[in-house]
ROKEDREN-538160 format. One record per residue (C-alpha): residue number from 1; x, y, z. Coordinates in pm, 1 decimal, decimal comma, always signed. Layout:
<sites>
{n NUM u X v Y w Z}
...
</sites>
This chain:
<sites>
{n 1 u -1181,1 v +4964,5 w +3130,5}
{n 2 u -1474,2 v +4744,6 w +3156,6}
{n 3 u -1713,8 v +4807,6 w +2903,8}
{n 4 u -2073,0 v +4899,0 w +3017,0}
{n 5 u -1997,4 v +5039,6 w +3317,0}
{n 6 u -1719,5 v +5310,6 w +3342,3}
{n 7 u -1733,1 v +5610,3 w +3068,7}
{n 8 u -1999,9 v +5711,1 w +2809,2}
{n 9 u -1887,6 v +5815,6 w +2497,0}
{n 10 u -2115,7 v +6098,1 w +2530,4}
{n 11 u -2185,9 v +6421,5 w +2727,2}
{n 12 u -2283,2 v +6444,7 w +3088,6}
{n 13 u -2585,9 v +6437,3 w +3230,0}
{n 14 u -2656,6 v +6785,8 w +3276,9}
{n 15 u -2628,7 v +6819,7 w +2896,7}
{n 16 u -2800,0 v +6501,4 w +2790,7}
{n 17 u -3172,8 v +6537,8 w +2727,9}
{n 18 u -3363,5 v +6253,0 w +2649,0}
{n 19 u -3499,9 v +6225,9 w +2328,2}
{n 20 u -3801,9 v +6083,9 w +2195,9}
{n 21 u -3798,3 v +5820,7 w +1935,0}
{n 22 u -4035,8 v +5749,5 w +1706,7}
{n 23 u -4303,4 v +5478,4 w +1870,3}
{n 24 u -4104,6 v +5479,1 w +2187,5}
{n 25 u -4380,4 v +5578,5 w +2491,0}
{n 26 u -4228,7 v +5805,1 w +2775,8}
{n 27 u -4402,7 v +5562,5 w +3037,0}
{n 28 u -4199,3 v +5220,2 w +2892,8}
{n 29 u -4154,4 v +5034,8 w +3135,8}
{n 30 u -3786,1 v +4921,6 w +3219,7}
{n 31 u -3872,5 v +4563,2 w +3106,0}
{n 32 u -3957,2 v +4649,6 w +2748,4}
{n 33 u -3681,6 v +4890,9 w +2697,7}
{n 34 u -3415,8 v +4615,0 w +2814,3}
{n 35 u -3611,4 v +4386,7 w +2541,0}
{n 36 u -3517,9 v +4632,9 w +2287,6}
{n 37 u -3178,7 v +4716,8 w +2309,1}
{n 38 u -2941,2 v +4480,3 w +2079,7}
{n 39 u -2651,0 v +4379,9 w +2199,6}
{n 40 u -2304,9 v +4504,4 w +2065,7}
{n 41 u -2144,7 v +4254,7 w +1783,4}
{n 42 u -1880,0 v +4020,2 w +1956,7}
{n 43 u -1497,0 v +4183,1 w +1880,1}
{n 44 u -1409,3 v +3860,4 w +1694,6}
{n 45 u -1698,8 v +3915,5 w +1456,7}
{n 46 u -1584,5 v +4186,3 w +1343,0}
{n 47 u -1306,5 v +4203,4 w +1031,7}
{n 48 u -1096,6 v +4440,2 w +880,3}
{n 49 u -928,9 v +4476,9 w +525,6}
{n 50 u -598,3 v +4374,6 w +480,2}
{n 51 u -459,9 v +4717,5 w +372,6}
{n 52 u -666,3 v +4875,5 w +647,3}
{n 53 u -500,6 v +4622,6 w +912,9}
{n 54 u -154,6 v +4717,4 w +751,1}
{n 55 u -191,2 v +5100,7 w +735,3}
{n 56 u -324,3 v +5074,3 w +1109,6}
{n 57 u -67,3 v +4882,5 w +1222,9}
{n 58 u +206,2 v +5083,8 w +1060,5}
{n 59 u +55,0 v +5436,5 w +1148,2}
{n 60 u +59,0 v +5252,0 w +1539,9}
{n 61 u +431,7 v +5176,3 w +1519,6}
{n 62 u +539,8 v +5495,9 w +1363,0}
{n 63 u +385,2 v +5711,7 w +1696,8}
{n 64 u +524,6 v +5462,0 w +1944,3}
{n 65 u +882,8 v +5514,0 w +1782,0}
{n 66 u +815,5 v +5865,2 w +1909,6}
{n 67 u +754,7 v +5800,5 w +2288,7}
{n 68 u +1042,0 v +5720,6 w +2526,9}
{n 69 u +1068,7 v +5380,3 w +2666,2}
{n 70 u +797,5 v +5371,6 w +2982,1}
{n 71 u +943,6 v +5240,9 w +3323,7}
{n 72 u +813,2 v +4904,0 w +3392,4}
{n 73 u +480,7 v +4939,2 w +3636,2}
{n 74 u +303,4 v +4658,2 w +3808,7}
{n 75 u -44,4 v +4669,8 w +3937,0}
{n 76 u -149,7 v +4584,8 w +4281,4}
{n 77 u -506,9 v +4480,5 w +4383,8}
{n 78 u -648,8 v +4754,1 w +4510,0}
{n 79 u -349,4 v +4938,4 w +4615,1}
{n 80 u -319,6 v +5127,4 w +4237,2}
{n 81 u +5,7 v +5159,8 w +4081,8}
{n 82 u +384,4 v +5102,1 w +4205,2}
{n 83 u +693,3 v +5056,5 w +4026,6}
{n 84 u +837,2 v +4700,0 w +4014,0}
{n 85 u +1188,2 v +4710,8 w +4141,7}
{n 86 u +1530,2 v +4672,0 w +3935,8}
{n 87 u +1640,7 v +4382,7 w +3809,8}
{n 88 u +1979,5 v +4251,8 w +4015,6}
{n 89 u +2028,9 v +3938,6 w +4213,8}
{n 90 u +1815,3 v +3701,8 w +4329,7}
{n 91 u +1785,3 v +3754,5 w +4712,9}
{n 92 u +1660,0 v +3408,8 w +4747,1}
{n 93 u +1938,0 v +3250,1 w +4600,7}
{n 94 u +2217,1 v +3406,3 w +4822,4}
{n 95 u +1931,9 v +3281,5 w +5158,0}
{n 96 u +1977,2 v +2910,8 w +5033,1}
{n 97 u +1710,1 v +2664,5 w +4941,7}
{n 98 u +1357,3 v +2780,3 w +5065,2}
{n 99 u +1231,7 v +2532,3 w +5405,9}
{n 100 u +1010,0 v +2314,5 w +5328,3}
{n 101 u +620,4 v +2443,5 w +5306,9}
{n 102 u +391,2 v +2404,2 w +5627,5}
{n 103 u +131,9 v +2154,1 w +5671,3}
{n 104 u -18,1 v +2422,1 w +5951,5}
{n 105 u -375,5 v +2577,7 w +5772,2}
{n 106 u -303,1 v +2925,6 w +5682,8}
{n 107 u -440,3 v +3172,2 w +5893,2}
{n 108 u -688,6 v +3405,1 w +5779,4}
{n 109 u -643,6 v +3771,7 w +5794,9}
{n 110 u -807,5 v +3985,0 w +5960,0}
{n 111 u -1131,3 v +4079,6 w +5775,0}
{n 112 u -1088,7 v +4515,3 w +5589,5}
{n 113 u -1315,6 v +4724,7 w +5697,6}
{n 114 u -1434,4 v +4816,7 w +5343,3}
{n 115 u -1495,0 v +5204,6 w +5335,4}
{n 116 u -1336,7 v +5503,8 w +5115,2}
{n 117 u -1054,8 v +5676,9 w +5335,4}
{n 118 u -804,0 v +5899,5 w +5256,3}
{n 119 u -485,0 v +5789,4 w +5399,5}
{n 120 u -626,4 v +5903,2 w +5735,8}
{n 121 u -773,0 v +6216,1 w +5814,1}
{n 122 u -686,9 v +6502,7 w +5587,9}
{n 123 u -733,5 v +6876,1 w +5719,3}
{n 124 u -1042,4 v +7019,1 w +5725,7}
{n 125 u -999,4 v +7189,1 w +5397,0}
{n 126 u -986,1 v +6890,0 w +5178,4}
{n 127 u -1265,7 v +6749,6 w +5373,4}
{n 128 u -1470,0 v +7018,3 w +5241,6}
{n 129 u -1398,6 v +7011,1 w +4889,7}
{n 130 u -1501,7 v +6666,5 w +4870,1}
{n 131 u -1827,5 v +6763,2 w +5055,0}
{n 132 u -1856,0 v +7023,8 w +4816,5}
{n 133 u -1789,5 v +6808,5 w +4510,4}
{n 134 u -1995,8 v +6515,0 w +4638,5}
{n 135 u -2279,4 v +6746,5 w +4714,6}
{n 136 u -2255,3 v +6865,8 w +4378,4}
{n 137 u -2245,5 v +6544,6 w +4172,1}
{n 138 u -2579,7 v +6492,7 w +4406,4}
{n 139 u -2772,6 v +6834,8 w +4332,9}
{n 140 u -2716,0 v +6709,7 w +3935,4}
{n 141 u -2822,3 v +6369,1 w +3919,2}
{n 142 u -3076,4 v +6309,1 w +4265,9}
{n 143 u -3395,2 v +6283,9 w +4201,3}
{n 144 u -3625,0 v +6200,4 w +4491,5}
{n 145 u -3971,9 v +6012,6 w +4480,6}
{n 146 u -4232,3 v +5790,4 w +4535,0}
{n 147 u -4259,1 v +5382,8 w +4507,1}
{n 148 u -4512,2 v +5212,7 w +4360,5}
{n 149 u -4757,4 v +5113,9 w +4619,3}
{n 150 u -4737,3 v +4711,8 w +4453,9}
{n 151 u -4342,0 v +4697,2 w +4470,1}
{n 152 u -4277,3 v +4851,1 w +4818,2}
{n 153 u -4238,4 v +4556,5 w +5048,2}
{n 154 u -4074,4 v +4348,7 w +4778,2}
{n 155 u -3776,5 v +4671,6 w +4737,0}
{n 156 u -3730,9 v +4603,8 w +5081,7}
{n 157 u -3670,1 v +4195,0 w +5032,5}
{n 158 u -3454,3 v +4261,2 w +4725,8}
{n 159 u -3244,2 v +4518,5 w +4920,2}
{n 160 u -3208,0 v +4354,3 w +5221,8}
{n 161 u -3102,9 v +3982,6 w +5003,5}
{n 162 u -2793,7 v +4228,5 w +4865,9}
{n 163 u -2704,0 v +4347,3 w +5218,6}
{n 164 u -2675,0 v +3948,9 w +5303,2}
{n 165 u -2572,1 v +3767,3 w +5059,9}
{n 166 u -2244,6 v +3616,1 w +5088,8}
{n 167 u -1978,0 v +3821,2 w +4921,9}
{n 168 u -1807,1 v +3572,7 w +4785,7}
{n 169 u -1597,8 v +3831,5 w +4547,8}
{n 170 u -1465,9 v +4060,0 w +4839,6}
{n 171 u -1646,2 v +4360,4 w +4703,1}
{n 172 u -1621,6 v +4681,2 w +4902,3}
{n 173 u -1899,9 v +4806,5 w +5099,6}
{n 174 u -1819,0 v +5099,9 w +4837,4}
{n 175 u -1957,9 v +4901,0 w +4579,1}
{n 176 u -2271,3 v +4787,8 w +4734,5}
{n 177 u -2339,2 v +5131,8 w +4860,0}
{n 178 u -2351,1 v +5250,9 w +4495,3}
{n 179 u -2534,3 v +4942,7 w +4360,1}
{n 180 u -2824,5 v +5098,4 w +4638,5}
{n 181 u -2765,6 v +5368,3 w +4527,8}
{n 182 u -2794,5 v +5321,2 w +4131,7}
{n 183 u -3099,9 v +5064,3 w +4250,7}
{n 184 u -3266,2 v +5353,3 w +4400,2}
{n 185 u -3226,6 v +5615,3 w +4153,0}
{n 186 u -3382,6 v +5414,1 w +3907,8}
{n 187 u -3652,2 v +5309,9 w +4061,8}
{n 188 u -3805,1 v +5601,7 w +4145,1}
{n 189 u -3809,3 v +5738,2 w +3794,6}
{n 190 u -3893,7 v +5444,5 w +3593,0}
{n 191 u -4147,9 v +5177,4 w +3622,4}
{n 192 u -4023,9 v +4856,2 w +3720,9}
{n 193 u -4221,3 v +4529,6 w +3727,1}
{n 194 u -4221,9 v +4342,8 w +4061,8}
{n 195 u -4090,8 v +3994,9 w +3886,1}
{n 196 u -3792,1 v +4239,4 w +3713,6}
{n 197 u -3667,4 v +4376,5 w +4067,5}
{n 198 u -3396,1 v +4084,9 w +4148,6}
{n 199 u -3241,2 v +4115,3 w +3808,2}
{n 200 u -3203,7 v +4539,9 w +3816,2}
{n 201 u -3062,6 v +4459,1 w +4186,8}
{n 202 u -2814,7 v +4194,5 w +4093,2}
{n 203 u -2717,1 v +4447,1 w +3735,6}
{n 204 u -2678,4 v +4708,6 w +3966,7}
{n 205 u -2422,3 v +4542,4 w +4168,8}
{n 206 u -2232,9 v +4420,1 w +3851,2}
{n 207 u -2222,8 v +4791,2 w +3735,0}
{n 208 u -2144,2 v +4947,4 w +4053,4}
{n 209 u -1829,8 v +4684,2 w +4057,1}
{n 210 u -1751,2 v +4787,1 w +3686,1}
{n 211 u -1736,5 v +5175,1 w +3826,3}
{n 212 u -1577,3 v +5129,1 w +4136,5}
{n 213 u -1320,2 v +4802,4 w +4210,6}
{n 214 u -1007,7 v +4722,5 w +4049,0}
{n 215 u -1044,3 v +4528,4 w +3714,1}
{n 216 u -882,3 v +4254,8 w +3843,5}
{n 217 u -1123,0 v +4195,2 w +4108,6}
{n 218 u -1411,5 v +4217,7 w +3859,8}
{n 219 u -1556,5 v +3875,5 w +3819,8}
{n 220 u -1681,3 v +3740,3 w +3445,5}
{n 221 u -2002,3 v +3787,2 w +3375,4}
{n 222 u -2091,9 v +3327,7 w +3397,1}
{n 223 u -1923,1 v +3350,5 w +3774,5}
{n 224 u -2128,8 v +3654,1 w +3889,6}
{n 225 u -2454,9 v +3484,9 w +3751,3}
{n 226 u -2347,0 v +3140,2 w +3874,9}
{n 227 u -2350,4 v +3344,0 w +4244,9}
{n 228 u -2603,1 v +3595,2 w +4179,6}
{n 229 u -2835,5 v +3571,4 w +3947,8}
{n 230 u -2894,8 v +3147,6 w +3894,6}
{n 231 u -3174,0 v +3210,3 w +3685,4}
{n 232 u -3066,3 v +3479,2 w +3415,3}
{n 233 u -2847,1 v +3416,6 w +3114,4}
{n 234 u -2531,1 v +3673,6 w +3015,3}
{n 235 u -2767,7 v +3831,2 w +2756,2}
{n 236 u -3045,8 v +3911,5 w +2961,4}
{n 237 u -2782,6 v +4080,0 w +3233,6}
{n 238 u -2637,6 v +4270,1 w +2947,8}
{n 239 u -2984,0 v +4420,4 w +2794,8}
{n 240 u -3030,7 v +4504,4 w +3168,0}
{n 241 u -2748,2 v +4650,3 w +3156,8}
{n 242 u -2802,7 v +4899,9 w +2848,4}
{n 243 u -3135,6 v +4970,8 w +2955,8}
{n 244 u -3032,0 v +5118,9 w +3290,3}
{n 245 u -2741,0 v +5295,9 w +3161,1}
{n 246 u -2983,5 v +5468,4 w +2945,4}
{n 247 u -3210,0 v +5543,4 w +3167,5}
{n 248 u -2952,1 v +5722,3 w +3367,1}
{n 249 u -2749,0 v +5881,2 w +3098,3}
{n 250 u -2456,8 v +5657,7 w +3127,3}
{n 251 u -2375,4 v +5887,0 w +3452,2}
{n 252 u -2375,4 v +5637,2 w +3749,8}
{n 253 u -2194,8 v +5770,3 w +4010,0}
{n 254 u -2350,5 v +6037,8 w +4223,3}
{n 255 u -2246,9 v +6109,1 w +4558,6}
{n 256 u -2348,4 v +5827,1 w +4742,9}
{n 257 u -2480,9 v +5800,6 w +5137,4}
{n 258 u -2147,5 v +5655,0 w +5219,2}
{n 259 u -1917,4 v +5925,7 w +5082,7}
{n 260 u -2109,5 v +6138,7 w +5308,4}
{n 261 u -2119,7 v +5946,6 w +5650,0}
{n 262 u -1726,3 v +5929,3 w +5624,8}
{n 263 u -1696,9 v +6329,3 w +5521,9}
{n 264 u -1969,8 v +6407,8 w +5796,7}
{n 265 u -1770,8 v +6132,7 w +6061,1}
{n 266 u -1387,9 v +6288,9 w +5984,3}
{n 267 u -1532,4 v +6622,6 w +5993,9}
{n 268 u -1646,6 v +6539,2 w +6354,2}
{n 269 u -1339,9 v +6384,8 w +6468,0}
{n 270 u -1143,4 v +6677,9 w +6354,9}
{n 271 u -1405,3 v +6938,7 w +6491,4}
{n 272 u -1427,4 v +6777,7 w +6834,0}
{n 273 u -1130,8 v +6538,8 w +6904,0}
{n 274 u -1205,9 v +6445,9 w +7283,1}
{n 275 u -1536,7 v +6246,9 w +7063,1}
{n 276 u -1296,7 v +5952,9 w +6991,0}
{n 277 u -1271,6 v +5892,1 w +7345,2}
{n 278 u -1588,1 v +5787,3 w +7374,1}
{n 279 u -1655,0 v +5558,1 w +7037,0}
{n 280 u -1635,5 v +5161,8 w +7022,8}
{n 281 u -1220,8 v +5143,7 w +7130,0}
{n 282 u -1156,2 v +5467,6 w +7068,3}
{n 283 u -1155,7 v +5343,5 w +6716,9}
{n 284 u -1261,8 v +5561,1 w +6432,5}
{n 285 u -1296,4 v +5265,7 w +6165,6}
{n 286 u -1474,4 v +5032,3 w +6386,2}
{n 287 u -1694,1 v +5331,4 w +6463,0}
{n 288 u -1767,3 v +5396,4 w +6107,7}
{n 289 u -1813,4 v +5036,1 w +5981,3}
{n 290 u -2079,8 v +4981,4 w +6278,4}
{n 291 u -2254,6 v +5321,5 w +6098,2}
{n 292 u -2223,0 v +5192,3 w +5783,9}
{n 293 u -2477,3 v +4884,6 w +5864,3}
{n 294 u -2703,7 v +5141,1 w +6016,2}
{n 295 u -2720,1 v +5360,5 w +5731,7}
{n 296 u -2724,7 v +5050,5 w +5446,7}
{n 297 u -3038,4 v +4925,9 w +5659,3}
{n 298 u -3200,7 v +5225,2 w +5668,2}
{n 299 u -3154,3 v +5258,3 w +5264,6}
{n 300 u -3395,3 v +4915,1 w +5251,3}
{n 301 u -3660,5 v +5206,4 w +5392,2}
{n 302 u -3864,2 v +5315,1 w +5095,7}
{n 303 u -4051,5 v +5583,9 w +5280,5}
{n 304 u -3689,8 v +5736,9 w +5326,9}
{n 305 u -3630,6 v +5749,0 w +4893,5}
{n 306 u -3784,7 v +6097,8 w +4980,7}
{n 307 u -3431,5 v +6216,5 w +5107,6}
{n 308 u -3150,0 v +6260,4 w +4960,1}
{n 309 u -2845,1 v +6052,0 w +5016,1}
{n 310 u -2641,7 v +6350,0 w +5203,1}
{n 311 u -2933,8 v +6381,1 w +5467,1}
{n 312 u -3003,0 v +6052,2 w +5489,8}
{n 313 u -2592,0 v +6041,7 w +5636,7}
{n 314 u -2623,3 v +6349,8 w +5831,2}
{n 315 u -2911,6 v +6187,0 w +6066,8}
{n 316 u -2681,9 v +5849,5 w +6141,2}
{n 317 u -2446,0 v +6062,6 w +6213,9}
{n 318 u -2698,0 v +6341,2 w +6418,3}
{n 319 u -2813,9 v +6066,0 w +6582,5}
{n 320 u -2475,1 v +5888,4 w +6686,5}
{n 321 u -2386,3 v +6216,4 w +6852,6}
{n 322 u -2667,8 v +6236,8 w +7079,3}
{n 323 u -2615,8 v +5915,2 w +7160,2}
{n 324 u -2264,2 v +5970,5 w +7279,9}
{n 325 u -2259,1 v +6328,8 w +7380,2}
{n 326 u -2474,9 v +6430,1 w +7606,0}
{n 327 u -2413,4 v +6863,2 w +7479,0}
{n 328 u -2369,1 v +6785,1 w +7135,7}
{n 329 u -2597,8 v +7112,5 w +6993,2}
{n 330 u -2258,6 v +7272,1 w +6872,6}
{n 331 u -2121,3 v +6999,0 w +6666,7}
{n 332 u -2517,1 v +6906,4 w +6500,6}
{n 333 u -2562,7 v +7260,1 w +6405,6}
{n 334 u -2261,9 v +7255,8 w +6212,9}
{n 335 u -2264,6 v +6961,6 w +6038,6}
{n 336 u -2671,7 v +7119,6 w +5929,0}
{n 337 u -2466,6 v +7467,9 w +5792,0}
{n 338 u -2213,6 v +7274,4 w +5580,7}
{n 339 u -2496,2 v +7005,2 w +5459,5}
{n 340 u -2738,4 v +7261,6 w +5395,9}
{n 341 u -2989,8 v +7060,2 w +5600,6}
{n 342 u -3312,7 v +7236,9 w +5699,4}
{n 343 u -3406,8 v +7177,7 w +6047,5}
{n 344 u -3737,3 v +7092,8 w +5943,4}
{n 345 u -3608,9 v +6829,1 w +5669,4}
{n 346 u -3375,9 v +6706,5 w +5898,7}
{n 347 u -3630,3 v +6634,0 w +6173,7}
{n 348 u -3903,5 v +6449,5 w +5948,3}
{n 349 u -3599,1 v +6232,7 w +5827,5}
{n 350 u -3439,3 v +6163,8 w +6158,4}
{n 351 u -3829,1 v +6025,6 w +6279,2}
{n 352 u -3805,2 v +5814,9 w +5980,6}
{n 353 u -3468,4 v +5661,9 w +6066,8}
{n 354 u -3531,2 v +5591,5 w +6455,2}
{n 355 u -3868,0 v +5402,5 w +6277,8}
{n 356 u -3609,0 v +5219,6 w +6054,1}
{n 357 u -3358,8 v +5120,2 w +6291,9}
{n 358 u -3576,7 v +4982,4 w +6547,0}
{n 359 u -3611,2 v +4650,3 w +6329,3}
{n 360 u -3208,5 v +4629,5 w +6300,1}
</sites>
């Protein structure tokens, strides 16, 4: 597990208070706090006695006696865990010699829609407890706000540059959803200087890809610079990193905007089936990618910080269905009950959003 990014050695948020230390102001600004924090001593600096390195590693060997030989595993990217077949003959060998390679380029694939699914739709059920969980990871660790009236127009440049930039490590929209997402929980409760705001975006992304993507996928810390961040070194990306994980308790994944589109989207589809008839090819992942951009664009919005994440989803989505159903009272009032959308809330959000996606 990547260090920095995944699990805190310590309780959750809910039980984590912070503390004050002595000549440590509450109003320090991000800056100053990633200044202070010292980095962890390299492994290889770091020796043992010999008797302690022999009791360890006898003490190791004595509880592995104890286990069963494991079957042998293999890891896929991205597709988790599967076991690696038998050994027996080599089904190339009995096929002959292999033809000679093609000079033809290799053809691309076709590009993933990058979005959190289940294996399809489950039953409605499911769906729920995952809105129920998601809304209550949100409940614990949302807090809404304010920008700073000197840093609004620049969060909108530094979001926007994430939302373009070239993804050059196939990250999943996943990922950048909860880099926004950590981006914007932090900077509505800390102050953040305007000439700081590109390197808390770019540490964002590099712990949202810590929390979320396979480790194989997850790029040294010299490539993501030499992509990302150009003019930061590895140290001042990992004080960054500290700072913010302290900051937010070393709890980083809340229930983002995009766990709730695709709850709020299969919830439709299984509600009110004849809907797929009338989306983008009758395609339900087409459909969701295209809401996807809509709702990433709308989180460059500061004026829309004020919302949470969940409401934020249920307006694409709100506003998707009038758009394609011309009676579609039943299936919004629903999707308010199980949000726990006010009507009110909803409708100062969903002005908001039409504001923000008329310069899409």
């Amino acid at each position: 597990m990547a260090s920095g990014g995944r699990h805190a050695p310590q309780n959750s948020a809910s039980e984590v208070r912070p503390s004050r230390c002595p000549g440590k102001s509450s109003d320090e600004s991000l800056g100053e706090m990633a200044l202070r924090c010292p980095l962890p001593p390299r492994p290889w600096n770091v020796s043992l006695s010999a008797a302690i390195q022999k009791s360890f590693s006898e003490a190791c060997l004595r509880d592995a006696l104890r286990f069963p030989a494991p079957p042998s595993w293999t890891r896929s990217v991205r597709g988790g865990m599967r076991a690696r077949p038998p050994a027996g003959p080599d089904p190339a060998a009995a096929r002959g010699p292999s033809p000679a390679p093609s000079t033809q380029p290799p053809v691309p694939s076709a590009p993933r829609l990058m979005q959190k699914t289940w294996g399809g739709f489950p039953d409605q059920r499911r769906l729920l407890a995952y809105l129920t969980q998601a809304q209550g990871r949100e409940a614990r660790l949302w807090r809404g706000g304010q920008l700073q009236a000197e840093i609004c127009e620049a969060f909108r440049e530094v979001v926007l540059w994430l939302l373009r930039v070239e993804n050059i490590f196939d990250f999943s929209q996943t990922t950048f959803n909860l880099a926004l997402s950590i981006f914007s929980r932090l900077i509505v409760s800390v102050k953040i200087k305007k000439h700081l705001l590109h390197c808390v975006t770019i540490t964002s992304l590099r712990l949202a890809t810590k929390v979320n993507e396979e480790e194989e996928l997850i790029p040294r810390i010299k490539d993501f610079i030499k992509h990302y961040g150009s003019g930061y070194s590895p140290n001042e990306l990992l004080r960054m990193e500290l700072a913010i994980l302290d900051k937010l308790h070393w709890d980083l994944y809340i229930g983002t905007p995009l766990d709730f589109l695709s709850i709020f989207h299969a919830l439709v589809v299984l509600g009110w089936p004849h809907v797929k008839e009338l989306m983008p090819q009758r395609n339900p992942s087409l459909h969701v990618a295209s809401l996807t951009r809509q709702l990433q664009h709308c989180m460059a919005g500061h004026q829309l910080l004020q919302f949470k994440g969940s409401t934020l989803a249920l307006v694409i989505i709100t506003l998707e269905l009038e758009r394609l159903m011309p009676d579609c009272c039943t299936p919004i009032s629903d999707l308010l009950k199980k949000a726990q959308v006010g009507i009110r809330q909803w409708n100062r959000c969903k002005e908001l959003v039409k504001e923000q996606l008329a310069s899409l």
